[in-house]
MIDOSE-1310 file (N, C-alpha, C; in nm, 2 decimals, decimal comma, always signed):
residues 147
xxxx	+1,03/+1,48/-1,40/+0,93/+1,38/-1,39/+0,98/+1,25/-1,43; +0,92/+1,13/-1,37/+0,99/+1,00/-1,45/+0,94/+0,99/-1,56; +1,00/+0,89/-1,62/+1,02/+0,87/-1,77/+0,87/+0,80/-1,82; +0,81/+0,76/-1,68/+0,71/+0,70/-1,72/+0,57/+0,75/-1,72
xxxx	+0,58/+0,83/-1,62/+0,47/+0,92/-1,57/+0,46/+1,05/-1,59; +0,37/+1,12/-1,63/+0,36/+1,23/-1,67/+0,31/+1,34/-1,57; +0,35/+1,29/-1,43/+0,28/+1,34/-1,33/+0,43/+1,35/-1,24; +0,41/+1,41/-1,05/+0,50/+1,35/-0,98/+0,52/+1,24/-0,93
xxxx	+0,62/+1,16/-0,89/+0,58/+1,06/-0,87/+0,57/+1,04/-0,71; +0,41/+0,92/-0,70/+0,41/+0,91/-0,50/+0,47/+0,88/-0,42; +0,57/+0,83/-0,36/+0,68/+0,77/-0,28/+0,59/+0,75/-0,12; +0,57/+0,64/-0,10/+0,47/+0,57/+0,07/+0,65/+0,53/+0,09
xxxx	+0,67/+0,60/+0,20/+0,76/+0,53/+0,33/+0,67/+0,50/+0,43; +0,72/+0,38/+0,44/+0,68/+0,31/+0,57/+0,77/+0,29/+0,68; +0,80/+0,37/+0,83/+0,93/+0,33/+0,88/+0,91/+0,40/+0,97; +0,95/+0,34/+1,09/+0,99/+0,40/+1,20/+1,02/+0,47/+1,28
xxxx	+1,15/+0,44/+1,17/+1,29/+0,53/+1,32/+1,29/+0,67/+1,19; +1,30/+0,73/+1,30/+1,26/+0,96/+1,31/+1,40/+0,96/+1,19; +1,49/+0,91/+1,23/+1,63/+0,94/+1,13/+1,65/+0,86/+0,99; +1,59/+0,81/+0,99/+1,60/+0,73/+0,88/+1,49/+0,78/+0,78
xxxx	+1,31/+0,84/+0,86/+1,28/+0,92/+0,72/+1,34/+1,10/+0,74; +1,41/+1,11/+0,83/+1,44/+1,24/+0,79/+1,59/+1,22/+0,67; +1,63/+1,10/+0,68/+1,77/+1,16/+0,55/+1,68/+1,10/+0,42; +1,59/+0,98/+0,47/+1,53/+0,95/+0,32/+1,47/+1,07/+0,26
xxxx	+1,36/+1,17/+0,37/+1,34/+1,28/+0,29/+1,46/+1,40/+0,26; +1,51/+1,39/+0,29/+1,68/+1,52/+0,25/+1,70/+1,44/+0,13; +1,73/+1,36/+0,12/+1,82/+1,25/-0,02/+1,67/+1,29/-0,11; +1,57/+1,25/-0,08/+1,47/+1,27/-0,20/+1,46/+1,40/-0,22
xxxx	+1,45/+1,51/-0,17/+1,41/+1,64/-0,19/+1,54/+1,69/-0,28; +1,65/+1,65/-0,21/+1,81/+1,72/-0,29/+1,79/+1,62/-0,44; +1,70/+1,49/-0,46/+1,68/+1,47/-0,62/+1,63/+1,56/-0,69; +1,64/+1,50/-0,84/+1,61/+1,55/-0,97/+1,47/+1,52/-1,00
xxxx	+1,43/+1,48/-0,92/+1,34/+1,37/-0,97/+1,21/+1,41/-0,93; +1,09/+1,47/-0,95/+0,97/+1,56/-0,93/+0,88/+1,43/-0,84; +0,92/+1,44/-0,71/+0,84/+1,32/-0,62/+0,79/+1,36/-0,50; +0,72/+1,32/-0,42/+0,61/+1,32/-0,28/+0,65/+1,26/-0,20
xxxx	+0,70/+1,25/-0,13/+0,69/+1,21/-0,01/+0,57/+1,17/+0,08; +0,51/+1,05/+0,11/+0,45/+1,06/+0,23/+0,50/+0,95/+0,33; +0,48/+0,92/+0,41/+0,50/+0,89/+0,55/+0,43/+0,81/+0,65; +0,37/+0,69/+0,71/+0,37/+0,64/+0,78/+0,45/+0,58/+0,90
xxxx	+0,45/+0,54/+1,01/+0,52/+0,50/+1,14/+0,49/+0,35/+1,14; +0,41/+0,29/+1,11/+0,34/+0,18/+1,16/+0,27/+0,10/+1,03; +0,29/-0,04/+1,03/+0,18/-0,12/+0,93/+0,03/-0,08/+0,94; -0,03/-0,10/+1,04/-0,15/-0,05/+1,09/-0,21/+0,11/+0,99
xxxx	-0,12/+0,21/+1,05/-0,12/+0,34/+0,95/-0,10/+0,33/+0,79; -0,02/+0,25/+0,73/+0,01/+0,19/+0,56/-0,11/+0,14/+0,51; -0,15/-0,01/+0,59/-0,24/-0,04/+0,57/-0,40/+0,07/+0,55; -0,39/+0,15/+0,68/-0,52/+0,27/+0,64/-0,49/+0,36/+0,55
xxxx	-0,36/+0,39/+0,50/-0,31/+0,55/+0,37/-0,36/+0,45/+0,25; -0,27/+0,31/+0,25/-0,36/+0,22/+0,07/-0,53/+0,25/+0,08; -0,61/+0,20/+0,20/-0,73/+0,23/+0,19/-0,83/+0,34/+0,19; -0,74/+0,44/+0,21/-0,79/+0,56/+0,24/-0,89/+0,59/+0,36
xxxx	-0,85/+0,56/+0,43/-0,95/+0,54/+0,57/-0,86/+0,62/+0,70; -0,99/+0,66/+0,77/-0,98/+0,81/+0,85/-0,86/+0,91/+0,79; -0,77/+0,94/+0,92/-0,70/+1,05/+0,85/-0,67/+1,03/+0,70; -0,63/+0,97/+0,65/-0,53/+0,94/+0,49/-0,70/+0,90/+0,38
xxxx	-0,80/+0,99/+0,41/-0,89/+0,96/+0,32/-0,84/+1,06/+0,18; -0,77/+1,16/+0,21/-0,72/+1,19/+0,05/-0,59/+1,22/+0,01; -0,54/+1,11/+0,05/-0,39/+1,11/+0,00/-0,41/+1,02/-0,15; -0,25/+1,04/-0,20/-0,26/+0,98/-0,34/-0,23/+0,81/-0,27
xxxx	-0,25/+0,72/-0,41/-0,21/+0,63/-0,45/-0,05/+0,63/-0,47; +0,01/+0,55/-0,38/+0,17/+0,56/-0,40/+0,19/+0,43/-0,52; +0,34/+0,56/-0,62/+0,37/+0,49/-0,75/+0,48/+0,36/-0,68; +0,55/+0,40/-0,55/+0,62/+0,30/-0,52/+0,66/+0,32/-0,34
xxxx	+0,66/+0,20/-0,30/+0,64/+0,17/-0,17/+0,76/+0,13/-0,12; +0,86/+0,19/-0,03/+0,94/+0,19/+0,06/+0,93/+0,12/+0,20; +0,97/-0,04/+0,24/+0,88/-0,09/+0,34/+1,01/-0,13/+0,46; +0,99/-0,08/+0,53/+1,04/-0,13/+0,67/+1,00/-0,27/+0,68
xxxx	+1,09/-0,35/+0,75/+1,00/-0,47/+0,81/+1,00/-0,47/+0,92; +1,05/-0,42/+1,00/+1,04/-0,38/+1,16/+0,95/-0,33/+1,22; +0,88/-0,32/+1,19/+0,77/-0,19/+1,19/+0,67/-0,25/+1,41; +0,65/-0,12/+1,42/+0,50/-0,15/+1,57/+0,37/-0,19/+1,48
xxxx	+0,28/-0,24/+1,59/+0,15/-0,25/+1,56/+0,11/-0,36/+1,48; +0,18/-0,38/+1,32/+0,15/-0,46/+1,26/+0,29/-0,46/+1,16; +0,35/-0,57/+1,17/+0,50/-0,59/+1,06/+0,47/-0,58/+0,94; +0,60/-0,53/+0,89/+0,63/-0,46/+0,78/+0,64/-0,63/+0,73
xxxx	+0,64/-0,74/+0,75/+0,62/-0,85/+0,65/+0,45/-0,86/+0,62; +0,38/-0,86/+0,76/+0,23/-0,86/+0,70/+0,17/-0,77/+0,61; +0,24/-0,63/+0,62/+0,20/-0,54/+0,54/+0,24/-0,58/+0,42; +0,36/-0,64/+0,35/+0,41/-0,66/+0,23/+0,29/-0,79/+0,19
xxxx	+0,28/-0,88/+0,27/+0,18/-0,99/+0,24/+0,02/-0,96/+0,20; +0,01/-0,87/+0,31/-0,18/-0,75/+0,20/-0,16/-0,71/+0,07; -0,06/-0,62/+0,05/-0,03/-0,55/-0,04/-0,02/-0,65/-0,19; +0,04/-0,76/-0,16/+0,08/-0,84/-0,25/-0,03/-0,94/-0,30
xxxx	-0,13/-0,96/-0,17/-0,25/-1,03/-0,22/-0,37/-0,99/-0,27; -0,35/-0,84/-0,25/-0,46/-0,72/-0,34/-0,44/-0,70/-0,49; -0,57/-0,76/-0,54/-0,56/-0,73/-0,63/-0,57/-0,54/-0,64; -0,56/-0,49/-0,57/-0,61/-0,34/-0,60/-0,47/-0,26/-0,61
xxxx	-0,38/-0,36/-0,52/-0,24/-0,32/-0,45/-0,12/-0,40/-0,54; -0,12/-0,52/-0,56/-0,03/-0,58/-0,57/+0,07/-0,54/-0,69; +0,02/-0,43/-0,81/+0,14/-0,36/-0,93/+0,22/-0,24/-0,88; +0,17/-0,22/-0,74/+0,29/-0,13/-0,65/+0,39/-0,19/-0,64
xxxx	+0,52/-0,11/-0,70/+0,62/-0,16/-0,65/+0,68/-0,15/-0,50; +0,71/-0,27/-0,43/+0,78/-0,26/-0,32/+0,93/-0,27/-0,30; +0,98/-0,18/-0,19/+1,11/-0,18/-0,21/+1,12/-0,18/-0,01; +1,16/-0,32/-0,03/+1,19/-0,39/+0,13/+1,35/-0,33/+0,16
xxxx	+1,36/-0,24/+0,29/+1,42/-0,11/+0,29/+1,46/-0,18/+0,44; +1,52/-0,26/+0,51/+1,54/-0,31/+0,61/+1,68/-0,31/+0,66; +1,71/-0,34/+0,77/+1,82/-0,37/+0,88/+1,82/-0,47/+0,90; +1,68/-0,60/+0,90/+1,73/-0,75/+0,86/+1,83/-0,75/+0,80
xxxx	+1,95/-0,87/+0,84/+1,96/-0,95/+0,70/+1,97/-1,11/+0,71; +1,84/-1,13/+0,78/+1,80/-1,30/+0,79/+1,78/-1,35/+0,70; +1,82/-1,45/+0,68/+1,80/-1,51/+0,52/+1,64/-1,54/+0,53; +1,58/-1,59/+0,60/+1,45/-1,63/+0,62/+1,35/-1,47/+0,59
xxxx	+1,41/-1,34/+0,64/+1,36/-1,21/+0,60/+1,33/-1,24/+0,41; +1,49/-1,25/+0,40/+1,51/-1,24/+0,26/+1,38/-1,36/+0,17; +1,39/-1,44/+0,20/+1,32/-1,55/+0,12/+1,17/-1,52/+0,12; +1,09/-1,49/+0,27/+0,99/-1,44/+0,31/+0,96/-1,32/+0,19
xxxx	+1,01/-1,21/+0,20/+0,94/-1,07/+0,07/+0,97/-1,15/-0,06; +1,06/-1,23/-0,08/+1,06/-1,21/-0,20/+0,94/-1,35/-0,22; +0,89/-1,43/-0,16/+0,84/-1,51/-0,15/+0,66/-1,46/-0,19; +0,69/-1,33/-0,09/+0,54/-1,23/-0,09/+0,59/-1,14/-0,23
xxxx	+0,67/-1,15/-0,32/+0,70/-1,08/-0,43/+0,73/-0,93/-0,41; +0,79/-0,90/-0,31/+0,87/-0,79/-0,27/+0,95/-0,77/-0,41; +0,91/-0,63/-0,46/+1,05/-0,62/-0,62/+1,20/-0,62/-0,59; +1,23/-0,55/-0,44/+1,37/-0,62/-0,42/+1,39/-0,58/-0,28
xxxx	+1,50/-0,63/-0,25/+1,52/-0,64/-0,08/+1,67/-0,57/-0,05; +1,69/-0,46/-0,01/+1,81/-0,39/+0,06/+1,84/-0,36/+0,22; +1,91/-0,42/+0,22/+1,94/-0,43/+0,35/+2,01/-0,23/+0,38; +1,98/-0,21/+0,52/+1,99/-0,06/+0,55/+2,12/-0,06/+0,54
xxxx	+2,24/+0,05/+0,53/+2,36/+0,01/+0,61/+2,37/+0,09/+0,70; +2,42/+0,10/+0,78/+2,42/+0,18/+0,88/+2,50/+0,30/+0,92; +2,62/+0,30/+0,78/+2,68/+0,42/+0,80/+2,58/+0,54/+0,74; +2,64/+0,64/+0,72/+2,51/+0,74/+0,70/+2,55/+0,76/+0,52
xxxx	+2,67/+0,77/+0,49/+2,75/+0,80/+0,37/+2,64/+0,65/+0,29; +2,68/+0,55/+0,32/+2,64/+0,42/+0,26/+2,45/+0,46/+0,21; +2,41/+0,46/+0,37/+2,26/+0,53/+0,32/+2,19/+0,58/+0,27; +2,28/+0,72/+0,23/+2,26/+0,80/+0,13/+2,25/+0,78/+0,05
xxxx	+2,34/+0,69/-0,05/+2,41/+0,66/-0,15/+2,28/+0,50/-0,22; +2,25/+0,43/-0,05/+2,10/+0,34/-0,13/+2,02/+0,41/-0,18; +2,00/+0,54/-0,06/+1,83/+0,59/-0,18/+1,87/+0,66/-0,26; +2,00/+0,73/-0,27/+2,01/+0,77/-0,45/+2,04/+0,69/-0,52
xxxx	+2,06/+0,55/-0,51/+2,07/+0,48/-0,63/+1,89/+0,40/-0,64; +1,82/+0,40/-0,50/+1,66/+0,32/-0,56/+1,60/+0,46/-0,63; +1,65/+0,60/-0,57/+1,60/+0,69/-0,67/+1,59/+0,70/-0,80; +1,74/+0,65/-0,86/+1,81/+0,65/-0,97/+1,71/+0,54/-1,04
xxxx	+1,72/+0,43/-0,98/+1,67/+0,28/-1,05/+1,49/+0,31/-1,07; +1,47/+0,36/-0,96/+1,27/+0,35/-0,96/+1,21/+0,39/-1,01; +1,29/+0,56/-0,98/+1,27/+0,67/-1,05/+1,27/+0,74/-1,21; +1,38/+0,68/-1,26/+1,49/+0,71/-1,38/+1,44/+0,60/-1,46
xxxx	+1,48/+0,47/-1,45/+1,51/+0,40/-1,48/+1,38/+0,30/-1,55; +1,32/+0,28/-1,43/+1,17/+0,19/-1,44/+1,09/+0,21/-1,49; +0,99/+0,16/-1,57/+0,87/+0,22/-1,60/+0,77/+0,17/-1,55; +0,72/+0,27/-1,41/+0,63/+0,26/-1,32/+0,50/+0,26/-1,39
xxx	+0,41/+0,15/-1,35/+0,26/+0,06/-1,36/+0,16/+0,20/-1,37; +0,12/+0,20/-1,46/-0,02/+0,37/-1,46/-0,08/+0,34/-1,31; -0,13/+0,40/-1,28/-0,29/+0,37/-1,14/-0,35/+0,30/-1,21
């Protein structure tokens, strides 16, 4: 369990591409770390799992948010910009999880108070190795905000 929560903790990916949550969920399941997985494709979908609306009416509250900015339908920058102007939403941590590396990306989340910004890498070794270290840091390390 994290150090902070006495529960598992929720993990909201938000993302795209089919390969990127299939190793994020391999890397999180091979952790230590007693966490959930859920999943979205699209801003649009993120946006309905926070509010619980249609399908995602009884999903949990995610302890921490994994955000694409690339995203269809509605960008992973508008979605960090809701998130961050909700009062309901905004003590989720976000973790801007992108293939940008526009400096204007960069200034933009952190501008919408994105808690930090990682650029993807694209080997697969390197990948790995990000989400076992935001596991390490989020997970481990942080002391994630009660509900």
């Amino acid at each position: 369990m994290n150090s902070s929560l006495d529960r598992q903790v929720e993990i909201l990916l938000i993302e795209d591409n089919p390969g990127d949550v299939r190793l994020t969920e391999e890397v999180l399941k091979e952790g230590k770390i007693f966490s959930r997985l859920s999943v979205v494709e699209d801003g649009v979908q993120a946006i309905d799992f926070l509010h619980h609306q249609g399908r995602f009416a009884r999903v949990p509250r995610p302890d921490l948010i994994l955000l694409d900015l690339n995203l269809p339908r509605k960008s992973g920058r508008e979605v960090l910009e809701e998130i961050k102007l909700s009062s309901d939403f905004r003590r989720i941590p976000v973790v801007v999880l992108t293939t940008s590396q526009a400096e204007e990306d960069i200034l933009r989340a952190y501008d919408f108070h994105a808690n930090c910004y990682i650029t993807k890498p694209i080997d697969l070794e390197q990948f790995i190795k990000v989400v076992r270290s935001i596991e390490a840091f989020w997970l481990t390390t942080v002391k994630l905000p009660p509900e």
